[in-house]
LOTI-997101 format. One record per residue: z, y, x of N, C-alpha, C, CB in turn; residue in one letter. Coordinates in steps of 0.05 Angstrom, whole numbers, plus 5000, padded with zeros to 4 digits. Each point is the difference from the previous one (the first is absolute). Glycine has a CB too. Example, Ala and Ser with C-alpha at 12.3 -4.5 7.8 and 13.67 -1.06 7.14 Angstrom:
515648865264500050244982500050245018502549774962a/496150445031500150245016501450224985495749875024s/
//
This chain:
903615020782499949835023497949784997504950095008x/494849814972498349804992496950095006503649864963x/496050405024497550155013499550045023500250174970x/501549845042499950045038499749825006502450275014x/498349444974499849755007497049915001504649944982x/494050214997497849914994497750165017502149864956x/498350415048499250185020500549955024500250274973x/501649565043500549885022497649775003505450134996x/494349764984499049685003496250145004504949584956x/495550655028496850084992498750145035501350184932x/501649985077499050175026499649825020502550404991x/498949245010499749895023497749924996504149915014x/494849974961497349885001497450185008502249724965x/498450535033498850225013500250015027500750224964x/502249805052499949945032499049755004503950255012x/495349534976498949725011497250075000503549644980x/495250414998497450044994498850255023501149854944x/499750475058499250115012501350045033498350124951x/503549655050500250145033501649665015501550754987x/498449064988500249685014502350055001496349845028x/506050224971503049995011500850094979500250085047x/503049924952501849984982502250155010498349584983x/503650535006503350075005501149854999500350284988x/501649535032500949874992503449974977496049945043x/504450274969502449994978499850024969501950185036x/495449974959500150074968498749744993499550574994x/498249275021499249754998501749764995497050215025x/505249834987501849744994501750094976500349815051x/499650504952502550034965497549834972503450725013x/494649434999498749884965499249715002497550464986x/502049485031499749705001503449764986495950205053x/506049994963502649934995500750004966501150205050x/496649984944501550054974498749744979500650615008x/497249254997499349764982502049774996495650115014x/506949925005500949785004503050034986496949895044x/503450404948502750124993500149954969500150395039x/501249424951499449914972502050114979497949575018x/505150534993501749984978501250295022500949354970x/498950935019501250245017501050194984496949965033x/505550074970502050094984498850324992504349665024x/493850525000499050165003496750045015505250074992x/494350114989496749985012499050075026499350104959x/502249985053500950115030500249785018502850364982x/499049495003500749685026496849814994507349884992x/491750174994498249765006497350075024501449854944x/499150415064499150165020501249975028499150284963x/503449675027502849965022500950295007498249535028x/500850714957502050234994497850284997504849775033x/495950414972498250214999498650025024502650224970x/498449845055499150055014497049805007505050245007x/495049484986498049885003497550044985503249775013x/497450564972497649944978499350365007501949504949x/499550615081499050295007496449984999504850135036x/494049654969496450065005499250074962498549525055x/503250244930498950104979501350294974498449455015x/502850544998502550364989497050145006507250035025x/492449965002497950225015497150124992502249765031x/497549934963497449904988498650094960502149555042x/500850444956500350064973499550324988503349605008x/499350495018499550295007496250185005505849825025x/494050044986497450065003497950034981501449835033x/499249894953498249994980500850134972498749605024x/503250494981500450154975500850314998501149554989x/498750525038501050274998496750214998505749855033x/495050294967498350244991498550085023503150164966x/495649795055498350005029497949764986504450135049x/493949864929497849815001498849815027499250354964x/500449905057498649955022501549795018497950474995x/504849535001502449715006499349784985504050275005x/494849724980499749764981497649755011501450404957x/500149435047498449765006498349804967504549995051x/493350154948498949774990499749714978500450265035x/500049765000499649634995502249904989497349895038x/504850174975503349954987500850034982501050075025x/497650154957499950064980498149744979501050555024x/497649374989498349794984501149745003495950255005x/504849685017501849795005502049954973499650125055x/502250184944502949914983499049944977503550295018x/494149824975500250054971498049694995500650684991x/498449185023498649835000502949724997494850335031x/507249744985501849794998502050084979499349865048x/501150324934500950044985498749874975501850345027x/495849624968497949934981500249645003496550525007x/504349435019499249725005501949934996497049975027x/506150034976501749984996501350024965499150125053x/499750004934499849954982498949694970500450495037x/497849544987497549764989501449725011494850325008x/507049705022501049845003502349854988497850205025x/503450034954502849934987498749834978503450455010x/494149624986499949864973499249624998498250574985x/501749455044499249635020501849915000497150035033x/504349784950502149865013498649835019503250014963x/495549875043498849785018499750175027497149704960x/501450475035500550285029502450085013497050214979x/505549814997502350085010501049735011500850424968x/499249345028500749755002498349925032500749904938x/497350255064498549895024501550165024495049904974x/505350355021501450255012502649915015498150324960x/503149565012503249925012499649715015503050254957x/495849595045499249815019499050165023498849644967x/499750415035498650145024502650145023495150144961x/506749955017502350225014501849875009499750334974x/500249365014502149785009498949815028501649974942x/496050085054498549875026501050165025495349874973x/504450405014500850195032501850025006497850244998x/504149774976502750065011501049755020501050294954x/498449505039500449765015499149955033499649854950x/498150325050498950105025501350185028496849974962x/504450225005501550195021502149945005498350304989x/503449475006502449835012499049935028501649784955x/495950205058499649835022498450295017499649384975x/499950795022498650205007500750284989496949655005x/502050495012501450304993497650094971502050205066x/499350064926499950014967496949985002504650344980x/494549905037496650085015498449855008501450285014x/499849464994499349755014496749964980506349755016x/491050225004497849954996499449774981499650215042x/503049584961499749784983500350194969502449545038x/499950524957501450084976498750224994504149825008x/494050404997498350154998497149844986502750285041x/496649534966498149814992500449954971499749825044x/502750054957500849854980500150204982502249645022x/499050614976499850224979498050024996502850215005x/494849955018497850004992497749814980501950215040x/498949524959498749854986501449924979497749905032x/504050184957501050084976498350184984504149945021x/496450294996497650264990497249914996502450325029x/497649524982496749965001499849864977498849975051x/502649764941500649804979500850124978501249705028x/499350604967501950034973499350354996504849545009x/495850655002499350234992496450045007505750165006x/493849795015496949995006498149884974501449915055x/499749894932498349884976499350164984501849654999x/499050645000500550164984498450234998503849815004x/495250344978498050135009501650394985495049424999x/505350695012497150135025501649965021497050434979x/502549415045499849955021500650155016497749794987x/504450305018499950245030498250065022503649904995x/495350205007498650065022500750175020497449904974x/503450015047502150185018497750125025505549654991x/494450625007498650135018501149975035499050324953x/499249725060500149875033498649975021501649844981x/499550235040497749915029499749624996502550475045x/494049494944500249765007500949775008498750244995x/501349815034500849875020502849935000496550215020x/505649964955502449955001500849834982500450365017x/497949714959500349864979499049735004499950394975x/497649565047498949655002502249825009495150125015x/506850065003501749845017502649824974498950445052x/500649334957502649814979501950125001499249585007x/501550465018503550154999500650224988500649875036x/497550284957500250224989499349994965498850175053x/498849604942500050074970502749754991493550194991x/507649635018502549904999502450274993498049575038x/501450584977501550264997500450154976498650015039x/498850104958498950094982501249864966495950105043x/503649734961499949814973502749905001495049834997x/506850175015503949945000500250214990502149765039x/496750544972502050284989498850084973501050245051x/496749594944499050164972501949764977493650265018x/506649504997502049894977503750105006496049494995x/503950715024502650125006499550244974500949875063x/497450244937499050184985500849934966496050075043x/502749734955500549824967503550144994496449365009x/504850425012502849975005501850274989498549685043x/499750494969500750264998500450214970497649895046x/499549984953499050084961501149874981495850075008x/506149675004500949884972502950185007497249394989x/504250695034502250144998499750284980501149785049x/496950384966498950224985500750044972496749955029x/502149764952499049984971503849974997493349714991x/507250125021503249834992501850334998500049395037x/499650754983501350335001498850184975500249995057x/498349924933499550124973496850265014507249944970x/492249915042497350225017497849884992501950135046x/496650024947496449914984498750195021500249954935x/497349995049497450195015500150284992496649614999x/504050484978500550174983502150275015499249574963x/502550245060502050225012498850155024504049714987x/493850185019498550205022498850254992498849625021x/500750314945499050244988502350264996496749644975x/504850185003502350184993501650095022500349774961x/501050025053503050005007499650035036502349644950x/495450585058499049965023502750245017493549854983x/507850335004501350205011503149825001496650494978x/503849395003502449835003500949855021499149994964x/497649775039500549895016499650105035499249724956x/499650565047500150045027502750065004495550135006x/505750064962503350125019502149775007500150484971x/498949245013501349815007499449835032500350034945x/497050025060499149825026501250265026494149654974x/506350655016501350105018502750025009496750134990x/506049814983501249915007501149735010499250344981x/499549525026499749734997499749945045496649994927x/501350225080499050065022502850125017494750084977x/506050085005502850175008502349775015499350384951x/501149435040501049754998499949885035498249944939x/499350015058498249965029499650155023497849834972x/
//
């Protein structure tokens, strides 16, 4: 689930970048999920399975045996925030900036809805302040014109620190980089039962 989490956060920054718009339901689960601090299950900090069908799907895709299904960029995305996320654990001052930043919004989203342009900002410049310092840099592929627009790289830059969010669940579930290699048949019969669910 944690991987879908992260494959969710990776496919929307892909709908922002190449087509300006968003889903909104899978958009508010991963966004929802920076704010979910203490979850008895890795499921609720999603707010259940069904909120995480784009990334079950997504997952599916990228890992099943049809190459020609395989996105890319998404593929460079995860593995780019899996790396960063890493580098990030080792910042306390980063993680310290992170959890301010998450306390700014959360405080936001008391007065405004979760999506709310304010509280989208405010994540976003988090990202910008604390994983962005960081190098290698994501570079998120795109129609220009989508990516210039504020509202959109605001977007962009909330779901790739939704993304982080995601990779520290991942690592916490006992998941490395290492399991895309090995443990690639495991994890689809798991993202298909999982779908079954949904």
């Amino acid at each position: 689930m944690a991987l879908a989490g992260l494959f969710q956060a990776t496919a929307l920054v892909s709908q922002v970048a190449k087509r300006g718009m968003v889903d909104h339901a899978p958009f508010e689960s991963s966004i929802r999920s920076l704010f979910v601090r203490e979850a008895e299950r890795t499921e609720d900090v999603y707010g259940g399975v069904p909120h995480l069908r784009l990334g079950l799907e997504v997952v599916q895709r990228q890992l099943g045996g049809d190459a020609a299904r395989r996105d890319v960029d998404l593929t460079r995305y995860t593995i780019a925030l899996l790396h960063l996320e890493r580098k990030v654990a080792k910042r306390k001052e980063l993680l310290d900036k992170i959890a301010e930043g998450l306390e700014q919004a959360n405080r936001q989203s008391q007065h405004y809805p979760l999506t709310h342009e304010n509280v989208i900002a405010r994540l976003a410049d988090t990202y910008v302040n604390t994983i962005s310092t960081l190098t290698p840099r994501i570079m998120v592929s795109g129609e220009h014109g989508h990516l210039q627009n504020p509202s959109n790289a605001s977007k962009v830059r909330a779901l790739l620190l939704a993304g982080i969010r995601s990779a520290v669940l991942w690592k916490q579930s006992g998941g490395s980089r290492l399991h895309f290699l090995l443990q690639r048949r495991r994890l689809l019969e798991e993202t298909q039962r999982l779908l079954q669910r949904v």
